[in-house]
N, C-alpha and C positions, 0 to 999 in steps of 0.2 A: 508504544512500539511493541511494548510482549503482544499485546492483543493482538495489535494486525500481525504478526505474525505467526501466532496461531489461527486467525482466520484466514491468513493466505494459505498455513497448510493444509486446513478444511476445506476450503475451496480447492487446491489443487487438489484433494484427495476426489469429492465431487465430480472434477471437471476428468477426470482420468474416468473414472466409473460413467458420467454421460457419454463418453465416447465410446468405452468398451458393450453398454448397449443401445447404441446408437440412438441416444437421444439428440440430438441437434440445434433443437430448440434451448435444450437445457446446456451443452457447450457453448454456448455460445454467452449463454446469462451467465457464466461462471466465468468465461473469458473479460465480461465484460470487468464483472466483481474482484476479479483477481486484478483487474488493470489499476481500478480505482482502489483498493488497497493499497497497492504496491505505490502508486502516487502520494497517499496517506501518507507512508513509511517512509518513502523519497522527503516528502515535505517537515516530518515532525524531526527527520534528525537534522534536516539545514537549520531548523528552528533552534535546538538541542545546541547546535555548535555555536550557532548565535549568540545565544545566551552565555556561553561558557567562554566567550573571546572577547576582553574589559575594550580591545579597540575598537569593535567593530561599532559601526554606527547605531543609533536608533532608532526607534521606527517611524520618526520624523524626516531620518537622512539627515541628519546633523551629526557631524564628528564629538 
C-alpha cells in the first residue's frame, strides 16, 4: 500500500504537469495508471481486512 501510494502521488504530480502543457496523449496514460493503482490500493486493503478478521471466510467460501 506505501508504494501505490506514492506512485499514485507521482502520477498525479505527471497527470497535473501533462495538462498544464497540453499533452493529451500523456493525460490520458496517467489517468489511466492513476485508475489502476488506485484499484490496486482499493484491493490490497480489502485483502488486509480479510486477513485481520479470524470470522471471515476463506478463500474456499467456507466458514
Amino acid at each position: 500500500m506505501r508504494l501505490g501510494s506514492f506512485a499514485l502521488v507521482f502520477l498525479f504530480a505527471f497527470g497535473l504537469l501533462s495538462i498544464l502543457i497540453r499533452q493529451w496523449w500523456l493525460t490520458a496514460i496517467m489517468g489511466v495508471l492513476i485508475l489502476a493503482v488506485s484499484v490496486d490500493i482499493a484491493l490490497a486493503v480489502r485483502r488486509q481486512g480479510r486477513l485481520d478478521d479470524p470470522s471471515s471466510p476463506d478463500e474456499e467460501g467456507e466458514v
